[in-house]
C-alpha positions in Angstrom: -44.7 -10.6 -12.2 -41.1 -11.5 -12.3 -38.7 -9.3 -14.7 -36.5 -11.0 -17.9 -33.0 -10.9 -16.9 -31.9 -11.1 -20.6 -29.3 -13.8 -19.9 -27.5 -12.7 -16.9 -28.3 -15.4 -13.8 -26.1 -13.1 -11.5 -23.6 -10.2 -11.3 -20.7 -10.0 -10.3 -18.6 -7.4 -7.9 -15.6 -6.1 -10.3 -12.1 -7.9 -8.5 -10.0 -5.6 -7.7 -6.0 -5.9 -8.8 -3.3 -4.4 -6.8 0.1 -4.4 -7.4 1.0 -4.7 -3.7 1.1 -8.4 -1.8 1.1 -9.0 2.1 4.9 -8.2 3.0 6.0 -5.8 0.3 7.6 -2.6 1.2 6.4 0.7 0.5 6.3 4.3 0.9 4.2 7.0 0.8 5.0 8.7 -2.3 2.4 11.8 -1.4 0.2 12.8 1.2 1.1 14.4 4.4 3.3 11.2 5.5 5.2 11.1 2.3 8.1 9.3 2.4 7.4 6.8 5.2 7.9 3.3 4.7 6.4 0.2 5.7 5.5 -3.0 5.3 1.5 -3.5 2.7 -0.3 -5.5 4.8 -3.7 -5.3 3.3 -6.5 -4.1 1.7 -9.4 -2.3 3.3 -13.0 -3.0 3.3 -12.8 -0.3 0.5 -9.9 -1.2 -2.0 -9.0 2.1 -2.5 -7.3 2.2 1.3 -4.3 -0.5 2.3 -3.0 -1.0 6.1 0.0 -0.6 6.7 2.7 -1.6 9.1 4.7 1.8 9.4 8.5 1.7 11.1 7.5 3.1 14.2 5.2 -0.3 14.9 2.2 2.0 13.9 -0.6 0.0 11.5 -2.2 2.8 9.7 -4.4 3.3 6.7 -3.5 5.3 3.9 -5.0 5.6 -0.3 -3.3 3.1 -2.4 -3.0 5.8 -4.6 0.0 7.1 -2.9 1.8 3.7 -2.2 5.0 3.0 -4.6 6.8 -0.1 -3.9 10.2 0.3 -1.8 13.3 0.1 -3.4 15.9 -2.0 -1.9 18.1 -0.2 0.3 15.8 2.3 1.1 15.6 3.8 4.2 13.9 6.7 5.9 
């Protein structure tokens, strides 16, 4: 027996929005690296963590949460 869908022929994953693009510089604003900067390169497989390309070559992952875009001049 097959069920009603009551008008839906699919769903949809929910897109996620971030304010940070491939090649914006950030810092940490909090956590335990706050205040390092780097370059956003991504997302992660879970939106709620970015990579990023950290001053000392490092790519690490860190919560969006705590990324603020650079201001210019900004150094650290």
């Amino acid at each position: 027996m097959a069920l009603a869908r009551k008008g839906r022929d699919h769903v949809q994953a929910p897109q996620i929005l971030s304010t940070f693009h491939k090649g914006d510089e950030v810092f940490l604003a909090r956590g335990s690296y706050e205040g390092t900067l780097g370059i956003f390169l991504n997302l992660r497989g879970d939106p709620k963590w970015a990579d990023i390309l950290e001053r000392n070559a490092q790519v690490r992952s860190h919560p969006v949460e705590w990324l603020e875009h650079a201001k210019p001049g900004a150094t650290s």
